[in-house]
C-alpha positions, 0 to 999 in steps of 0.5 A, a space after each residue: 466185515 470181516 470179523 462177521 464173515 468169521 464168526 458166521 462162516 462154516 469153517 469146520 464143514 470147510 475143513 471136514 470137506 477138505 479132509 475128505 477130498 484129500 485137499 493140501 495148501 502147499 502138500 499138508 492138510 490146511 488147519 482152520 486157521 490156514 483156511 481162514 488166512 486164505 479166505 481172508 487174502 481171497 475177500 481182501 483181493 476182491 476188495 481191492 479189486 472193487 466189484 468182482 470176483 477173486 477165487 483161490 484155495 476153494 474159496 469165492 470172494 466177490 465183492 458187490 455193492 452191496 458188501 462181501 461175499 465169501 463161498 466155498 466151491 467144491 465143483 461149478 461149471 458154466 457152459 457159457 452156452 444158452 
């Protein structure tokens, strides 16, 4: 699964975005490389975790039955209100 959601994600519009927003792993601007060991870490703990959703670093990691999904989030919201 994972080698599909590497080969088909936007790791360079991640990693533009990133730039532009002045984003840091650890006080440095993360490499691509950096981006995708974290997403990984992310659909892994999703995974494991069985359905549900794992978030860190900007990236959404769910993990449905019907596989993996990974997103990228800049800003959401949820009033929790109808």
């Amino acid at each position: 699964m994972w080698t599909k959601i590497e080969k088909n994600f936007g790791w360079q519009r991640v990693h533009d975005v990133m730039l532009v927003l002045d984003w840091d792993y650890n006080d440095e601007s993360p490499t691509i490389t950096q981006i995708k060991e974290k997403a990984k870490e992310v659909l892994l703990e999703a995974f494991f975790l069985g359905e549900g959703q794992i978030s860190s670093g900007g990236f959404v990691g769910e993990c449905t039955g019907e596989g993996l999904h990974l997103s990228f989030v800049v800003e959401e919201v949820f009033t929790g209100d109808f």
